[in-house]
C-alpha positions, 0 to 999 in steps of 0.5 A, a space after each residue: 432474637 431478643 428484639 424479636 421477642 420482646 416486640 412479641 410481647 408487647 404485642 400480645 400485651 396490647 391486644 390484652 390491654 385493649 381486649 381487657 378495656 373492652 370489659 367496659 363494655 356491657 353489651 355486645 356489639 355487633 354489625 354486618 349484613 342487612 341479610 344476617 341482620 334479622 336472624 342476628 336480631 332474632 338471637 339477640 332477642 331470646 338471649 335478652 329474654 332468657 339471660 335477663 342481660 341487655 341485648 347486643 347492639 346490632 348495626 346494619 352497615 352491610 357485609 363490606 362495612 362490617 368487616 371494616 368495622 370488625 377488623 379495625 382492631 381489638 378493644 371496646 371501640 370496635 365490633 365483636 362479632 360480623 354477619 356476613 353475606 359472603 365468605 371474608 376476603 382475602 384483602 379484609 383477612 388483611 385488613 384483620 391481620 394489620 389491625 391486629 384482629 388475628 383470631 377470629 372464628 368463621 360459623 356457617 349459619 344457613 343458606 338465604 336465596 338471593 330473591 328478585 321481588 315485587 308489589 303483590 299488585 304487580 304483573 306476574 313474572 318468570 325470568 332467566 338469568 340471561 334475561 336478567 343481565 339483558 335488563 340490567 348489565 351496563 354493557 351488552 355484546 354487539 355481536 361483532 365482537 365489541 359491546 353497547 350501553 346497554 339499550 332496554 328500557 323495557 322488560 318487553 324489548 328483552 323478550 315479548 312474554 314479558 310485560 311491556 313495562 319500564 325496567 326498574 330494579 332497586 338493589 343494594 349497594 358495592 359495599 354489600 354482600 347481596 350485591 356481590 352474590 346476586 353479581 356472580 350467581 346472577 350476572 355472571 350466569 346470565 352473561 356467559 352463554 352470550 354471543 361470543 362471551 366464552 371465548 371472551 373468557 378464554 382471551 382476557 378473564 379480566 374484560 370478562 368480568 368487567 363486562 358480566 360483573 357491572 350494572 348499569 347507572 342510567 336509570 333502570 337499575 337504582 342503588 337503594 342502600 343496605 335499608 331493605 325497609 327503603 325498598 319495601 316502600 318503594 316497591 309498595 308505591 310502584 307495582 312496575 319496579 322489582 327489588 333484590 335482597 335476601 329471601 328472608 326479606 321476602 318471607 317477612 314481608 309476604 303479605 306485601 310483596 311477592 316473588 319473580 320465578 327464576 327458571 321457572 321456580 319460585 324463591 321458597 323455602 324448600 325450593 332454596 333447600 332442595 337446590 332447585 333455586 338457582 341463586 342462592 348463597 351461604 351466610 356467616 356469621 364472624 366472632 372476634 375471639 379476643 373479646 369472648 373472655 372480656 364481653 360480658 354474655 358474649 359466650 352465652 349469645 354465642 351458645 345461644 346462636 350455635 343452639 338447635 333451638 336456633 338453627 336446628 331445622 325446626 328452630 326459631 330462625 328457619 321459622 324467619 326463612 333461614 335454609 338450615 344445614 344439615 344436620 351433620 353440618 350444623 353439628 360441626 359448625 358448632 363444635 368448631 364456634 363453640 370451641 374458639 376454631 381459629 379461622 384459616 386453622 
């Protein structure tokens, strides 16, 4: 018991060791999602403004990167707070748990739609999500049971109302947590009602989502990397091409770029709001709750962040494309962040 004990103690006077070095530090350093990023940035902005302090230093590494960067310890060297496009993992709870990351707190921010878009020059399209996993699944069933590589080239083999043009679509990475939404709300859908996929599902659960979750790597569809600036480029120079990413990607660059219908309905603002859009997604940010009483401003960004002005449904980060909870909601997210509620309490 002793043993026990003492090892306890040591412990917690490491983390205070290394949560006191983090007072080093000046600014905030936070990473995560390239989809939480702008909203993050926008925060990070008028706290700089209002406080007179320096800004955080914001790291775009993706949803994945981020957790590894977030849970790889307390202490000046690793990242105070996550955005996150999806909920934690269970494995990076872990990965948190084994570094000693062991309080921290989840905020659902808002809602983001997932948005499949294009060069404003480009062909007007409206697709399902069956359509979409015939354009870009690495495997289709044969129908006698088994599965093909995936042959479309072009929209137009998929279905003859759509343009007769090469499918190409630039999309984020493994690491990211747009490809994982746009995975299961997406992929997933589109697969399921396909021939002989749901009593696939019932037989082996695992060799369904293989086949519903993979994208093809022969060309039609490019990993482009967590710079979503990369793809705006690149759909700009090819009218053809599409690009997926979060709707606030889409809102900033309307005057370039416009939107493909999902079942008939455009990605807006209210469509995400109202639930009519079909793929859409949650977005969080995570705080490291060692770090509040060490990094200087830290409890001031995050009182900033959890402000009406922020995420209240007229604030400055709806004005950036952000879905606000409602108002009940938004009210005991905050409560919850703004007390330090420890995640999985």
């Amino acid at each position: 018991m002793k043993s026990s004990i003492l090892t306890a103690s040591v412990a917690a006077v490491a983390i205070v060791a290394s949560a006191g070095y983090a007072a080093a530090r000046d600014q905030i350093k936070i990473v995560g999602s390239s989809t939480v990023f702008p909203y993050t940035q926008a925060v990070a902005e008028e706290y700089g403004n209002k406080s007179g302090k320096a800004a955080p230093v914001l790291e775009s590494t993706g949803t994945g990167g981020g957790f590894k960067a977030f849970c790889g310890g307390v202490g000046v060297d690793h990242a105070d707070i996550t955005g996150a496009s999806r909920a934690i993992k269970d494995s990076e709870v872990k990965l948190c748990a084994d570094n000693g990351v062991t309080d921290m707190t989840e905020a659902l921010i808002g809602y983001d739609g997932l948005s499949i878009a294009h060069s404003r020059q480009g062909p007007e399209m409206n697709l399902t999500e069956e359509q979409i996993f015939k354009a870009l699944a690495a495997e289709l069933p044969d129908g006698k049971g088994g599965f093909v590589a995936n042959p479309n080239k072009k929209w137009s083999e998929i279905d003859a109302s759509l343009p007769d043009t090469e499918i190409l679509a630039f999309g984020p990475p493994p690491t990211s947590g747009t490809r994982d939404a746009f995975v299961e709300l997406t992929m997933h859908d589109g697969c399921k009602d396909l021939p002989g996929m749901a009593d696939l599902k019932t037989a082996d659960a695992d060799k369904w989502n293989e086949v519903c979750s993979r994208m093809r790597q022969d060309g039609p569809f490019v990993e482009a990397g967590e710079n979503d600036n990369l793809i705006v480029q690149r759909l700009e120079s090819d009218p053809n091409a599409v690009g997926i990413f979060g709707y606030s990607f889409l809102y900033e660059n309307s005057d370039k770029l416009k939107g493909v219908k999902i079942n008939n309905v455009d990605p807006t603002f209210d469509t995400i709001a109202d639930g009519s859009y079909p793929i859409s997604r949650p977005l969080y940010i995570y705080i490291k709750n060692a770090h509040r009483d060490v990094i200087p401003g830290m409890k001031d960004f995050i009182a900033e962040y959890m402000s009406d002005a922020a995420l209240g449904p007229d604030g400055y980060l709806a004005e950036r494309g952000l879905t606000p909870l409602s108002d009940e909601k938004r009210a005991e997210v905050s409560k919850a962040v703004l007390e330090g509620k420890k995640f999985g309490s």
